[in-house]
N, C-alpha and C positions, 0 to 999 in steps of 0.2 A: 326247211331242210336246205335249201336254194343257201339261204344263207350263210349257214353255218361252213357246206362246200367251200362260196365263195371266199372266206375268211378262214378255211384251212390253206384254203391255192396260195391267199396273197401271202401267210406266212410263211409256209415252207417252198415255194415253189425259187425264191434267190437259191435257199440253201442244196439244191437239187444241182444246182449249176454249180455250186462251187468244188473246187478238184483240191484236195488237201493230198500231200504227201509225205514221208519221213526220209530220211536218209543223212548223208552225210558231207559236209560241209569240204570239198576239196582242195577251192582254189578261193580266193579273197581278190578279184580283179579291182575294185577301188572301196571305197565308202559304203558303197550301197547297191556294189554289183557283187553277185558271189554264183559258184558252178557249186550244186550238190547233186552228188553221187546215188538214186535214188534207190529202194532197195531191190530194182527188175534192175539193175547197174544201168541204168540213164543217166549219163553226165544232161543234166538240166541247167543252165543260164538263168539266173532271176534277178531282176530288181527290183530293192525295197520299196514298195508301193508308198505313195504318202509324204513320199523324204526325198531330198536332195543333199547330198552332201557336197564338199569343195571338190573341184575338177583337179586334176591334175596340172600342177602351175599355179596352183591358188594357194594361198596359207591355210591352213590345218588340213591338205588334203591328206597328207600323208598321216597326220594325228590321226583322222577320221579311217583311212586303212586298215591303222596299226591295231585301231579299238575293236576294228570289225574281227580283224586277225586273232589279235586274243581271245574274244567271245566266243569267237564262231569257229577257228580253221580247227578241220580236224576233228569236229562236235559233230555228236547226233543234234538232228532240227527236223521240224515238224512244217514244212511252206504251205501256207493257204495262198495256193493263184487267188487273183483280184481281178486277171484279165492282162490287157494286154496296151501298152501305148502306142503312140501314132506309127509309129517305125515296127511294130509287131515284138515287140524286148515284152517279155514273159515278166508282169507285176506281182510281186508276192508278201505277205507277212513272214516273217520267219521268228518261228519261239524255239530257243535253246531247251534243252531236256528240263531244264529245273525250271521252265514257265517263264522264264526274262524273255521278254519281245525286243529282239533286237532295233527293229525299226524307234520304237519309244525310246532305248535304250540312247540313240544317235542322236534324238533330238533332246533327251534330258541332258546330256552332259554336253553340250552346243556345238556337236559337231556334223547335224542336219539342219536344213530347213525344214518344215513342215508346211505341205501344201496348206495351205487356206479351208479346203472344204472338210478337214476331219479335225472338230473342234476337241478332240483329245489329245493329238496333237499338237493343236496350237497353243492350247495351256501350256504342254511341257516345256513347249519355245518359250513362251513367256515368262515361264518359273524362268529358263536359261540365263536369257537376255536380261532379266530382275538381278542374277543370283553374277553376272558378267562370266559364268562359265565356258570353256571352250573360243569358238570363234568369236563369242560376244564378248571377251574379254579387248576384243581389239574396240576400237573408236569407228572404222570405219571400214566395213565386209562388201563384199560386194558377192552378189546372187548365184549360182552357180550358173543359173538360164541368160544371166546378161552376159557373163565371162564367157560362155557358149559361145552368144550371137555374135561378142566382140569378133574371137577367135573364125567366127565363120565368115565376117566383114574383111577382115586382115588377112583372110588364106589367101594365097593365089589363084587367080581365077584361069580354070582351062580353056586350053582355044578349040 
């Protein structure tokens, strides 16, 4: 019996913790930040878990916007929280009403990165980068996380 317990915990006990919600897509802040509207009207902040898309000041950042824009602004979506990164910014899946997962969506047509440890993702990058779609159609991209660090070497330092 011991057993069977143990091995119901280990599977469901992730899915107990996760907080899905539905609502409605308001505002498109960059690539892979969006506010949705949820249906208790919580304006919610989330970023696409998993992805990185261009900063602002980067080439295809605004490509990368615009695709979220269309997909998404204004859409019912369905967000699965994933949790939360270092700065506490609210990580989420977000799937459109007709089942397109936005987050795949950015990195199929190459205008995300995909972190490294969700190897569903990294395929899609790979089809990307194979296929030269989106930012891999350039020669030579630079990371969203090193144009960060640039940007935070070059700000001005306060006294």
């Amino acid at each position: 019996m011991r057993p069977l317990l143990l091995f119901f915990l280990l599977v469901n006990v992730p899915n107990l913790f996760a907080e899905e919600f539905s609502g409605k897509v308001i505002n498109v802040i960059d690539g892979n930040t969006l506010e949705v509207l949820s249906e208790d009207n919580e304006t919610i902040k989330v970023l696409l878990s998993e992805v990185d898309c261009p900063e602002e000041g980067q080439r295809f950042s605004e490509e990368a916007r615009r695709f979220t824009m269309k997909l998404a602004l204004k859409k019912k979506v369905t967000v699965e929280l994933k949790g939360k990164d270092r700065w506490g910014n609210k990580l989420a899946v977000v799937v459109l009403k007709n089942g397109v997962n936005l987050n795949n969506e950015l990195v199929s047509k190459g205008l995300a990165w995909a972190y490294k440890a969700e190897e569903r993702l990294v395929a899609l990058e790979q089809n990307a980068r194979d296929q030269k779609v989106g930012l891999w159609s350039e020669s030579e991209v630079e990371a969203p996380w090193i144009y960060r660090r640039k940007q935070t070497m070059l700000a001005p330092k306060g006294r």
